[in-house]
PDB file of N, CA, C and O in Angstrom:
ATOM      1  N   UNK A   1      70.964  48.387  71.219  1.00  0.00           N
ATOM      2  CA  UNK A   1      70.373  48.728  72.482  1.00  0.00           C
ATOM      3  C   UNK A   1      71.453  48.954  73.540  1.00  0.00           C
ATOM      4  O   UNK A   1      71.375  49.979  74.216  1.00  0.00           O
ATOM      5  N   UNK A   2      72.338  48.191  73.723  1.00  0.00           N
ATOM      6  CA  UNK A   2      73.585  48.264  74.427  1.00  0.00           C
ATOM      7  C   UNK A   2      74.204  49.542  74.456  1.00  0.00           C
ATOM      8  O   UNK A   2      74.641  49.993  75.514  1.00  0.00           O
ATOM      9  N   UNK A   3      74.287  50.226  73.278  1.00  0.00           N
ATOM     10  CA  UNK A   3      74.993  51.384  72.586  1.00  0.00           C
ATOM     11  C   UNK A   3      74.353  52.564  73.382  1.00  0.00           C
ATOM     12  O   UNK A   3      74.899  53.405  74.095  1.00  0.00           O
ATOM     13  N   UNK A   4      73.306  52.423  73.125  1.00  0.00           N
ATOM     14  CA  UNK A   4      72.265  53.622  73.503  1.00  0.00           C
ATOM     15  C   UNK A   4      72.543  53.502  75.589  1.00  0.00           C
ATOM     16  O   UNK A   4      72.668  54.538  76.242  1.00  0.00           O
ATOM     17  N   UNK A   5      72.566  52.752  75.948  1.00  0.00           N
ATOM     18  CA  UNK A   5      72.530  52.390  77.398  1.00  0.00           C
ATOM     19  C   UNK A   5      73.904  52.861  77.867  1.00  0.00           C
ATOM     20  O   UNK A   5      73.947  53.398  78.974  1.00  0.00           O
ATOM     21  N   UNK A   6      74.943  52.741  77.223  1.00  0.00           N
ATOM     22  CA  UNK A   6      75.972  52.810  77.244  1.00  0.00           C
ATOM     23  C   UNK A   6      76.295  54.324  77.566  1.00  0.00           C
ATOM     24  O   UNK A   6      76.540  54.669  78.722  1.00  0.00           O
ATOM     25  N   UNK A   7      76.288  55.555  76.116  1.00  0.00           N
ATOM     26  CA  UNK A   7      75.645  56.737  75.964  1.00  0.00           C
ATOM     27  C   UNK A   7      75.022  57.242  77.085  1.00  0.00           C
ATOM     28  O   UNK A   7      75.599  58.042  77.821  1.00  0.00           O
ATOM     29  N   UNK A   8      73.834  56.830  77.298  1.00  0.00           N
ATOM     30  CA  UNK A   8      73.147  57.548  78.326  1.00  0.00           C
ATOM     31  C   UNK A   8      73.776  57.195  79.336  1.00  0.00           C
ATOM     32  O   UNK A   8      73.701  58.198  80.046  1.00  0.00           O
ATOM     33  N   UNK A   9      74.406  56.371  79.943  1.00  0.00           N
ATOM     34  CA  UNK A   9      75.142  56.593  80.696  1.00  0.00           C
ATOM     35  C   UNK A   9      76.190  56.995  81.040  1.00  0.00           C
ATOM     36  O   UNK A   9      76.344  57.413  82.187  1.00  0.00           O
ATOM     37  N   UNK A  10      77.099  56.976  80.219  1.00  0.00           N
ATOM     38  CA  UNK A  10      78.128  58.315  80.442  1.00  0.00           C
ATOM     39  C   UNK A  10      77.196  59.649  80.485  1.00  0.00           C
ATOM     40  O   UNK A  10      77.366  60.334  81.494  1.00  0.00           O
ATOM     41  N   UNK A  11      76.285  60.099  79.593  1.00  0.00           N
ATOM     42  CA  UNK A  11      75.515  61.473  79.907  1.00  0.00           C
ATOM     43  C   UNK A  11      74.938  61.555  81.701  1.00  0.00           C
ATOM     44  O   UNK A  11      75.047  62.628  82.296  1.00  0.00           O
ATOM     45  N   UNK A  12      74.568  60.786  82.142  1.00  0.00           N
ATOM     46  CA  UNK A  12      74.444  60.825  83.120  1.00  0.00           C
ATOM     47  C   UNK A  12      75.325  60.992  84.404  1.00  0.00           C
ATOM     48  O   UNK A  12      75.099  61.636  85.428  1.00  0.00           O
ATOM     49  N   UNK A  13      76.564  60.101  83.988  1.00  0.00           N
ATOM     50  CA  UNK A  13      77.504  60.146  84.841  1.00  0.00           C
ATOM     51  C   UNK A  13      78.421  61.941  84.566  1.00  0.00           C
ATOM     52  O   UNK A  13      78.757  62.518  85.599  1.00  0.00           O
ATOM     53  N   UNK A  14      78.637  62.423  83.622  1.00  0.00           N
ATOM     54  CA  UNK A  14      79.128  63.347  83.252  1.00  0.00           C
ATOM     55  C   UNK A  14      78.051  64.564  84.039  1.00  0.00           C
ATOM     56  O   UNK A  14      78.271  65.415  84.901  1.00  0.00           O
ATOM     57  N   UNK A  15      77.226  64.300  83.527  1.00  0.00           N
ATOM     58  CA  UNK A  15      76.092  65.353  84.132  1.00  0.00           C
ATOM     59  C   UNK A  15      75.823  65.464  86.033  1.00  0.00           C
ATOM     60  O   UNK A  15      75.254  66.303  86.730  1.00  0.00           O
ATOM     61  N   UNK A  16      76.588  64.104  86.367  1.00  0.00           N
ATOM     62  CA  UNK A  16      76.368  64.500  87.877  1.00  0.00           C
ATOM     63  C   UNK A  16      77.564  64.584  88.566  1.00  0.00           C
ATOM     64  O   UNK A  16      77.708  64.809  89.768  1.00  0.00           O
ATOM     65  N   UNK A  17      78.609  64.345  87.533  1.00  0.00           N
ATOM     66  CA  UNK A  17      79.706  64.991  87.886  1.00  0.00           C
ATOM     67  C   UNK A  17      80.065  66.154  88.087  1.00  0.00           C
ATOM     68  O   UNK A  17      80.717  66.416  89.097  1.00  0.00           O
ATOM     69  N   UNK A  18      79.623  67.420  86.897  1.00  0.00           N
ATOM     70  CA  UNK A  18      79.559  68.203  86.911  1.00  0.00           C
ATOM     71  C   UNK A  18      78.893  69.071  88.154  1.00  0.00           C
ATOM     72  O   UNK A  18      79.390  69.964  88.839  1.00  0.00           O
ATOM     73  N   UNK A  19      77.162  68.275  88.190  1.00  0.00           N
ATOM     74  CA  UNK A  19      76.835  69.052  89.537  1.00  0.00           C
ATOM     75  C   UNK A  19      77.404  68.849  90.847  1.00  0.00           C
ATOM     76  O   UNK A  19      77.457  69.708  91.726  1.00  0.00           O
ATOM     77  N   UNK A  20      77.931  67.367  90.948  1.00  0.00           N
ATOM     78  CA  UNK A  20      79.165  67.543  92.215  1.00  0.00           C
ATOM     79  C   UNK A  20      80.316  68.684  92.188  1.00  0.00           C
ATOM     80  O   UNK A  20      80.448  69.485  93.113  1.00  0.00           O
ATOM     81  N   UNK A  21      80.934  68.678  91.315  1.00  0.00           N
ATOM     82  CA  UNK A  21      82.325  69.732  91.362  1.00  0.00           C
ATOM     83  C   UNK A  21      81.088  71.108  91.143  1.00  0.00           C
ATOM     84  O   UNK A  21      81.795  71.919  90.544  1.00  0.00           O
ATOM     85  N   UNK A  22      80.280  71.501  91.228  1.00  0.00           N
ATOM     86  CA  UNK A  22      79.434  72.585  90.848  1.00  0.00           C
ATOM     87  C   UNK A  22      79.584  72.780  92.736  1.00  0.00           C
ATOM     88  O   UNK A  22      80.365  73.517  93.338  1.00  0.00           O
ATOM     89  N   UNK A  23      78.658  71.944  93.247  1.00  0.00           N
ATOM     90  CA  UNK A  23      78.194  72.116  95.058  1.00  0.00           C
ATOM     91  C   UNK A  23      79.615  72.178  95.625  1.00  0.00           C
ATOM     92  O   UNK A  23      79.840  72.844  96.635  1.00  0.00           O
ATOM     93  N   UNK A  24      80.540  71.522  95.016  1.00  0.00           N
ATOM     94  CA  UNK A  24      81.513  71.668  95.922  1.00  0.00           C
ATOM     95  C   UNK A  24      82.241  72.874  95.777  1.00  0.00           C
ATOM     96  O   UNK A  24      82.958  73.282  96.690  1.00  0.00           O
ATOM     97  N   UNK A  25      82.118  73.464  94.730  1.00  0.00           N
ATOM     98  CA  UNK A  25      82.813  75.261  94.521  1.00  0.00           C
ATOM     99  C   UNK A  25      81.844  75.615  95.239  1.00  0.00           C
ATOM    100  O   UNK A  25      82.108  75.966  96.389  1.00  0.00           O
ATOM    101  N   UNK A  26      80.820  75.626  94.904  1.00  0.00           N
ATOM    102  CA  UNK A  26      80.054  77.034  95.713  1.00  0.00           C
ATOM    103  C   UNK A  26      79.915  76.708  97.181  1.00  0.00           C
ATOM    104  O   UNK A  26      79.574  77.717  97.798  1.00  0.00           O
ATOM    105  N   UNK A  27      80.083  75.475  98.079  1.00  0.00           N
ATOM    106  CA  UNK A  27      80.076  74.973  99.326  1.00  0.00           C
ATOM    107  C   UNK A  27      81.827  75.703  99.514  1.00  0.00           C
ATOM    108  O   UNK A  27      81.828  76.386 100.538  1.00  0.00           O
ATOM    109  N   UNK A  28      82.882  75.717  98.987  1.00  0.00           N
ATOM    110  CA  UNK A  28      83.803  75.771  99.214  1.00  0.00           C
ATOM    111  C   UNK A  28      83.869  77.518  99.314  1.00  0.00           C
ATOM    112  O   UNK A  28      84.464  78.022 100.267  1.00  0.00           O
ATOM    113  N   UNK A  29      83.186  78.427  98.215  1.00  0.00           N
ATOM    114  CA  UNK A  29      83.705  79.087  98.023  1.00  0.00           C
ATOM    115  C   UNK A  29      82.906  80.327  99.215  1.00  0.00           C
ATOM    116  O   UNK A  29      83.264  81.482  99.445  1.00  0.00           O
ATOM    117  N   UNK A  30      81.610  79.460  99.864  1.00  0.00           N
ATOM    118  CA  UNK A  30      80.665  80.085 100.892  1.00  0.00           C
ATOM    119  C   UNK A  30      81.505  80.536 101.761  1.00  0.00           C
ATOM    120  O   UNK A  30      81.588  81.704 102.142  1.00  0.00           O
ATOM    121  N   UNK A  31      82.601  78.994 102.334  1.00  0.00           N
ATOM    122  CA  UNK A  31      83.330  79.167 103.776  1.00  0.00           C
ATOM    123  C   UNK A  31      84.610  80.017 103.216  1.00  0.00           C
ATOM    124  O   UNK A  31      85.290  80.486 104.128  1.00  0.00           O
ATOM    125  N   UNK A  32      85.004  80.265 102.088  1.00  0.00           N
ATOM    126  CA  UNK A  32      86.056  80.843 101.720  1.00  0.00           C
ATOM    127  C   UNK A  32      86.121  82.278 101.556  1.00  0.00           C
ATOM    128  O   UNK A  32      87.024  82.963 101.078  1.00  0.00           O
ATOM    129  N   UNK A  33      84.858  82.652 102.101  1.00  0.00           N
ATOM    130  CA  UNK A  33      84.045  84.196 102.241  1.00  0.00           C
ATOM    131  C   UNK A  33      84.562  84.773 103.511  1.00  0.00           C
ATOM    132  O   UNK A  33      84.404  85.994 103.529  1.00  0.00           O
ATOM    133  N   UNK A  34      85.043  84.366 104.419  1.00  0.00           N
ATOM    134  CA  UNK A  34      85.425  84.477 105.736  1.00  0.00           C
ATOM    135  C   UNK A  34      86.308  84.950 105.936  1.00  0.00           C
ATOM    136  O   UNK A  34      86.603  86.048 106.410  1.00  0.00           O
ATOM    137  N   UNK A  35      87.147  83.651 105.371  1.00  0.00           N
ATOM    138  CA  UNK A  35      89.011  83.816 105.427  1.00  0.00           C
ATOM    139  C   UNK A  35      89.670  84.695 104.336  1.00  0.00           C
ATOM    140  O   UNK A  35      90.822  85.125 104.385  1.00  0.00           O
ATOM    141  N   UNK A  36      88.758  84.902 103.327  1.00  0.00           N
ATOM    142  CA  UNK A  36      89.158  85.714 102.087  1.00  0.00           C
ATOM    143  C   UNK A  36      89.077  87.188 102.897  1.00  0.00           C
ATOM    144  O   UNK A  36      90.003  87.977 102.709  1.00  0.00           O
ATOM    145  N   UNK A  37      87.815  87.617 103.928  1.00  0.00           N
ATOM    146  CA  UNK A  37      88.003  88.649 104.366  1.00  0.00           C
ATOM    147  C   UNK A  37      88.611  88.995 105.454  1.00  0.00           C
ATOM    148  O   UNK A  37      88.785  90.168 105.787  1.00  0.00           O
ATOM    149  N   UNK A  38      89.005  87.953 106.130  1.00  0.00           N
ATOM    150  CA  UNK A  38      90.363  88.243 107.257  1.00  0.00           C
ATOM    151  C   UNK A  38      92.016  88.519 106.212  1.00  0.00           C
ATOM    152  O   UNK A  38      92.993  89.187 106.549  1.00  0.00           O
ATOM    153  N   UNK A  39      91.862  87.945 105.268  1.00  0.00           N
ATOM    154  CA  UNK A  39      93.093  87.784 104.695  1.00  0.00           C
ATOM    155  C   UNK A  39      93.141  89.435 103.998  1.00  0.00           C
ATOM    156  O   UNK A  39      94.225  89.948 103.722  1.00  0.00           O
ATOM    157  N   UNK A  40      92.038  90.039 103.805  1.00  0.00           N
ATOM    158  CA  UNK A  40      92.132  91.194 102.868  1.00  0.00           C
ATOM    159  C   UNK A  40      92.292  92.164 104.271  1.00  0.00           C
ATOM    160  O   UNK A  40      92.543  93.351 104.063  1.00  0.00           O
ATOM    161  N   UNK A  41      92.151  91.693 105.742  1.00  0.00           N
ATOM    162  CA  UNK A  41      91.981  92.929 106.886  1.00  0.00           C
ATOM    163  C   UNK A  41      93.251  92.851 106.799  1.00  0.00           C
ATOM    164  O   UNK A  41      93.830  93.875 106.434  1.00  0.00           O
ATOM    165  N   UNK A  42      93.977  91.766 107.068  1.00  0.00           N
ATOM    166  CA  UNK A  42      95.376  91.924 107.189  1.00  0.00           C
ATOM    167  C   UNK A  42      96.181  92.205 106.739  1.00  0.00           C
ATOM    168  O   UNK A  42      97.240  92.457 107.313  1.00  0.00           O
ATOM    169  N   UNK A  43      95.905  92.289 105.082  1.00  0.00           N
ATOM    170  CA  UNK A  43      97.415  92.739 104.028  1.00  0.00           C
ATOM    171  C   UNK A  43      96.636  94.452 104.464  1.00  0.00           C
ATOM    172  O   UNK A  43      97.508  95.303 104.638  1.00  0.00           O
ATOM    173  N   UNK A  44      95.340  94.917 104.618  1.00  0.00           N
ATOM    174  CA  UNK A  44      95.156  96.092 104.294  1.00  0.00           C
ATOM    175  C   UNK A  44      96.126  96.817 106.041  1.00  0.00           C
ATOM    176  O   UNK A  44      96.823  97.808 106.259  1.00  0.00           O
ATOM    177  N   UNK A  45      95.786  96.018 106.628  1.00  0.00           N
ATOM    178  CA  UNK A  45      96.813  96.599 107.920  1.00  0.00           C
ATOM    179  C   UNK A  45      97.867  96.953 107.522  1.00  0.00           C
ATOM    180  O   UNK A  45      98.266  98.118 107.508  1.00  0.00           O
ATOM    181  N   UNK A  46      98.833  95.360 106.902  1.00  0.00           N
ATOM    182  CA  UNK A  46     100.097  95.213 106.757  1.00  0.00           C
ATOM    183  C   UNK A  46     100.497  96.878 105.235  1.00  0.00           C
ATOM    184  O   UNK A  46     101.559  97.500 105.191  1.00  0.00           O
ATOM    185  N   UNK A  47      99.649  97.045 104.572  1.00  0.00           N
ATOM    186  CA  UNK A  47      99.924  97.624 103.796  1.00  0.00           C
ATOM    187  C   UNK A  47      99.726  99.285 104.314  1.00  0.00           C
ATOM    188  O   UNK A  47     100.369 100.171 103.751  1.00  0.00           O
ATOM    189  N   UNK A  48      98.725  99.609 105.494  1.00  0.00           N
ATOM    190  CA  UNK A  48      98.950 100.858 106.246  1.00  0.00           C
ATOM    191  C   UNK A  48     100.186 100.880 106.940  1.00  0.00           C
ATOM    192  O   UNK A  48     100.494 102.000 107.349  1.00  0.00           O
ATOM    193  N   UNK A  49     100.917 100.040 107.170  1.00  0.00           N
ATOM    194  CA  UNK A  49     102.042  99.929 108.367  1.00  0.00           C
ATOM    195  C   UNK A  49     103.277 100.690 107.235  1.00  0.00           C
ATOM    196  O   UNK A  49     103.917 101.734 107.363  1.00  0.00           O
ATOM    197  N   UNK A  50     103.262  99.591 106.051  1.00  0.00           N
ATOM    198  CA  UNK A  50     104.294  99.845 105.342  1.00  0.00           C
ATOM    199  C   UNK A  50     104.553 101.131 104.651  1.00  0.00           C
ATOM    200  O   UNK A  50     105.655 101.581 104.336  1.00  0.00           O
ATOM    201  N   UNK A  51     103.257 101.719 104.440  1.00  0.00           N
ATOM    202  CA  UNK A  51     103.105 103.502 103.945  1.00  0.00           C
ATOM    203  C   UNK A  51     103.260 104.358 104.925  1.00  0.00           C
ATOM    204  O   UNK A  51     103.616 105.529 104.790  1.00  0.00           O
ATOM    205  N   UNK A  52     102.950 103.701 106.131  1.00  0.00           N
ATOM    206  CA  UNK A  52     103.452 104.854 107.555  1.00  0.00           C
ATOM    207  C   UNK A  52     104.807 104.733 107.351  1.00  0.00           C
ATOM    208  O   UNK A  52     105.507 105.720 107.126  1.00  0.00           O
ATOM    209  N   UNK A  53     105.269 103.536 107.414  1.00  0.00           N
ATOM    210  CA  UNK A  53     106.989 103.373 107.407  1.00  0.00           C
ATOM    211  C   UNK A  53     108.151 103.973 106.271  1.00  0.00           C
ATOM    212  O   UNK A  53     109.359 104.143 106.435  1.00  0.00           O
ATOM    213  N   UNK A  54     107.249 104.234 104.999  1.00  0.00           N
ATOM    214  CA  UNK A  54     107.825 104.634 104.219  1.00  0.00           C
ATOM    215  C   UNK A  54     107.668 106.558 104.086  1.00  0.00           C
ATOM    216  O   UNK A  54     108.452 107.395 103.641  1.00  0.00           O
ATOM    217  N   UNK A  55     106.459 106.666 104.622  1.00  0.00           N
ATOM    218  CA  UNK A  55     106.420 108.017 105.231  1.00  0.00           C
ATOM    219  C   UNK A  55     107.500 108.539 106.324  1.00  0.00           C
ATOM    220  O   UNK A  55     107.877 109.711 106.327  1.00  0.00           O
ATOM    221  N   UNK A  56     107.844 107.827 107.008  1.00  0.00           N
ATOM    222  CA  UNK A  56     108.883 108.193 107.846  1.00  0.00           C
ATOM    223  C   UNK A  56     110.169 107.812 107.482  1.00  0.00           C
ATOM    224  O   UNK A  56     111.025 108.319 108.207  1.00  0.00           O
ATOM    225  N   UNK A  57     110.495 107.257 106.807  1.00  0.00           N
ATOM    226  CA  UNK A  57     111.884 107.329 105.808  1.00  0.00           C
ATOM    227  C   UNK A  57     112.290 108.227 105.139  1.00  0.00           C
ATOM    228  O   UNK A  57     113.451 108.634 105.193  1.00  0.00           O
ATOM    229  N   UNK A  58     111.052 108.866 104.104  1.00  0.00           N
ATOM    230  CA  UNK A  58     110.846 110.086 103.455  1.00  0.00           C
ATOM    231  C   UNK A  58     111.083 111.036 104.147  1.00  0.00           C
ATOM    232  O   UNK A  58     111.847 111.758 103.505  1.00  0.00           O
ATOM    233  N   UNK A  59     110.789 111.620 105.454  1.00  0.00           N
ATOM    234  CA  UNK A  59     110.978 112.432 106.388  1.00  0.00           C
ATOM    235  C   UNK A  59     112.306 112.110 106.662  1.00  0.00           C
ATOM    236  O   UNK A  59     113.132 112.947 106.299  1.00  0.00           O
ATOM    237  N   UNK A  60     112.830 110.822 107.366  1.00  0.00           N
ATOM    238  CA  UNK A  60     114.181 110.944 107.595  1.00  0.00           C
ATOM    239  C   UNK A  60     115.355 111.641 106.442  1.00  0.00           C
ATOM    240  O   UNK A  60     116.293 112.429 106.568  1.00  0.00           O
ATOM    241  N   UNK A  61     114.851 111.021 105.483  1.00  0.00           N
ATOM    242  CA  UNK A  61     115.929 111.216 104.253  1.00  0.00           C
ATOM    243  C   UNK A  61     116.087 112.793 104.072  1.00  0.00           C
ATOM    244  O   UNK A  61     117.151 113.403 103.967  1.00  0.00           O
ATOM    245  N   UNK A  62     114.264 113.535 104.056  1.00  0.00           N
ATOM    246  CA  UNK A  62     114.886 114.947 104.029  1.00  0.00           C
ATOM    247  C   UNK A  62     115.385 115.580 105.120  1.00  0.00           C
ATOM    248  O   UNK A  62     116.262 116.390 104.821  1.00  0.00           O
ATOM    249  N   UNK A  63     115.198 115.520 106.014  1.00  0.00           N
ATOM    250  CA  UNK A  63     116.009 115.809 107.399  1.00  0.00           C
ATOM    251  C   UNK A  63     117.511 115.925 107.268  1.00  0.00           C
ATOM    252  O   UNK A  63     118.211 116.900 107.543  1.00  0.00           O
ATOM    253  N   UNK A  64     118.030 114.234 106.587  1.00  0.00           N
ATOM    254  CA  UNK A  64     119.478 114.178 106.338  1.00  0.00           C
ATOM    255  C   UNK A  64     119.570 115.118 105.459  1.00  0.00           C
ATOM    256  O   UNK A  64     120.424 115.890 105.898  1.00  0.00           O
ATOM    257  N   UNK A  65     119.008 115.668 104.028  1.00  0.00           N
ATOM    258  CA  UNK A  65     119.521 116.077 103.030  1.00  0.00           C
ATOM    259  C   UNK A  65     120.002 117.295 103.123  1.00  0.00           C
ATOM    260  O   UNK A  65     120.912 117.853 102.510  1.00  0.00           O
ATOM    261  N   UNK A  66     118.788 117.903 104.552  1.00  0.00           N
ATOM    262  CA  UNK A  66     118.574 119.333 104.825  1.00  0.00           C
ATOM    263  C   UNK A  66     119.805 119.534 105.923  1.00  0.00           C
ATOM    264  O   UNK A  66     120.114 120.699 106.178  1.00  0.00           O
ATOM    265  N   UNK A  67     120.456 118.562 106.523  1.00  0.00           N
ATOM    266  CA  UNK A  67     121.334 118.485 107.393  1.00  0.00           C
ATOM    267  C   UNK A  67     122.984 118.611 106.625  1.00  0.00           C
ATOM    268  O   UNK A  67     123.959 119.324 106.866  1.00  0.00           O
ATOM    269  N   UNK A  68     122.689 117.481 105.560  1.00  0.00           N
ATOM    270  CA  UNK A  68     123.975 117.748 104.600  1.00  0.00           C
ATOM    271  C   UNK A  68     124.263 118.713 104.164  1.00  0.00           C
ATOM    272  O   UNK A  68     125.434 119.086 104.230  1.00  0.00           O
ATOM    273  N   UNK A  69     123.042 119.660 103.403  1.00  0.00           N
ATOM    274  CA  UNK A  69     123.293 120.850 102.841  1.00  0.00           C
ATOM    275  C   UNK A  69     123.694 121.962 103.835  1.00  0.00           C
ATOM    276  O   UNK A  69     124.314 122.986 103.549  1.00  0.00           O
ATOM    277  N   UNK A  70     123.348 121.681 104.756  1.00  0.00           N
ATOM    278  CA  UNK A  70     123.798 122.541 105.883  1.00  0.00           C
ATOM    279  C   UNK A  70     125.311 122.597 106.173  1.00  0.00           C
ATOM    280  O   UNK A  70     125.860 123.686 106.339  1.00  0.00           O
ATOM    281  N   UNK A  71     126.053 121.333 106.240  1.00  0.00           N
ATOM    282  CA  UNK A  71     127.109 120.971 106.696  1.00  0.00           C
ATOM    283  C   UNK A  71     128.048 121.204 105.271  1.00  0.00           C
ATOM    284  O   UNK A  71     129.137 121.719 105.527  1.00  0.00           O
ATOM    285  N   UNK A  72     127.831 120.936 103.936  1.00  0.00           N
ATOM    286  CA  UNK A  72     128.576 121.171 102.914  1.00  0.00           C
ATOM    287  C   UNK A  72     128.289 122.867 102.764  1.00  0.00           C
ATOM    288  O   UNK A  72     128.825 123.163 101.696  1.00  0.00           O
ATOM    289  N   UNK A  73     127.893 123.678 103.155  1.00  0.00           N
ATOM    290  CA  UNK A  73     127.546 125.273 103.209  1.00  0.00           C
ATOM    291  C   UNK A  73     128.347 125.505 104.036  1.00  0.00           C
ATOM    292  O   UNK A  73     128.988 126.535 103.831  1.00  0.00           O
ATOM    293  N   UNK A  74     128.652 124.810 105.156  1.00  0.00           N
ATOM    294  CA  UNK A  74     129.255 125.276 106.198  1.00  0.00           C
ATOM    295  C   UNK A  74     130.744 125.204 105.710  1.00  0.00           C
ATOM    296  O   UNK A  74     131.465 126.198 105.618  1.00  0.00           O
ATOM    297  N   UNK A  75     131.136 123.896 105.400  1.00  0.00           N
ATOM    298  CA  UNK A  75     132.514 123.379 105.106  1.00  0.00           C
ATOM    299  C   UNK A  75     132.959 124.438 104.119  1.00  0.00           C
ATOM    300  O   UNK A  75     134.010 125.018 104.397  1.00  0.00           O
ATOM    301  N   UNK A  76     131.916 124.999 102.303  1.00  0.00           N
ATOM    302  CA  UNK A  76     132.420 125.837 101.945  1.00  0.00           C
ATOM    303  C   UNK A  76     132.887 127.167 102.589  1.00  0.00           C
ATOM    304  O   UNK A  76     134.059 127.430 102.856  1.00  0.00           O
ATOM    305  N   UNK A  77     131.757 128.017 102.817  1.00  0.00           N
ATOM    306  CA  UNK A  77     132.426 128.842 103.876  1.00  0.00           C
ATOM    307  C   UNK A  77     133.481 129.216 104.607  1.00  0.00           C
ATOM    308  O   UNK A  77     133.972 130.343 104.672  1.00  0.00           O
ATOM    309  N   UNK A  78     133.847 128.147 105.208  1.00  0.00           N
ATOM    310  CA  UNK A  78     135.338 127.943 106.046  1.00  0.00           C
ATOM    311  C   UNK A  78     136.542 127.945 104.868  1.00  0.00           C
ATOM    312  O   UNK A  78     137.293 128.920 104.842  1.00  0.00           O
ATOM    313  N   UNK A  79     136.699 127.028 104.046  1.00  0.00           N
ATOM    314  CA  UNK A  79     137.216 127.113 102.889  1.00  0.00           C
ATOM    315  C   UNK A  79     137.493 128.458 101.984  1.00  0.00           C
ATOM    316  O   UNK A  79     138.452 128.773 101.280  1.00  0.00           O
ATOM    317  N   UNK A  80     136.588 128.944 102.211  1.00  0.00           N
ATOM    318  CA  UNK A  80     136.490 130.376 101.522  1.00  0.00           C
ATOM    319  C   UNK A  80     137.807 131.306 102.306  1.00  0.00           C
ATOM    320  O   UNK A  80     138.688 132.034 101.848  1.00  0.00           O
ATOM    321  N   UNK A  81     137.520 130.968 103.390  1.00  0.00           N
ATOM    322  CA  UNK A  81     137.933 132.127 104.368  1.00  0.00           C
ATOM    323  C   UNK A  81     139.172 131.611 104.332  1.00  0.00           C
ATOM    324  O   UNK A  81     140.078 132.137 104.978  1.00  0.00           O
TER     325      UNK A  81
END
């Protein structure tokens, strides 16, 4: 009889363990609905900033390239002459 009492009580205790760590994810994961979507506004900002920025690098770089080729055309030229 002991045995059996014993048993059912760990089943019990296990079983309302479970539904505690159960309420506490989904209580946790309610308020974590919030900050999960401030956190996704902000990398999506941070991640428009960084493609503008790399857009304008791209531009700089051909600017220089178109500037170099200019200046090594020129230098041959002179050389020539």
């Amino acid at each position: 009889m002991g045995v059996v009492l014993i048993i059912a009580g760990c089943v019990v205790l296990v079983t309302m363990t479970a539904g505690l760590f159960d309420y506490l994810g989904k209580r946790t994961a309610a308020g974590g609905d919030k900050a999960l979507a401030g956190r996704v506004a902000v990398l999506e900002r941070r991640l428009a900033e960084l493609e503008q920025g790399a857009t304008e690098r791209d531009d700089t770089v051909r600017k220089l390239e178109g500037e170099l080729s200019f200046m090594t055309n020129l230098l041959e030229s002179r050389n020539r002459q």
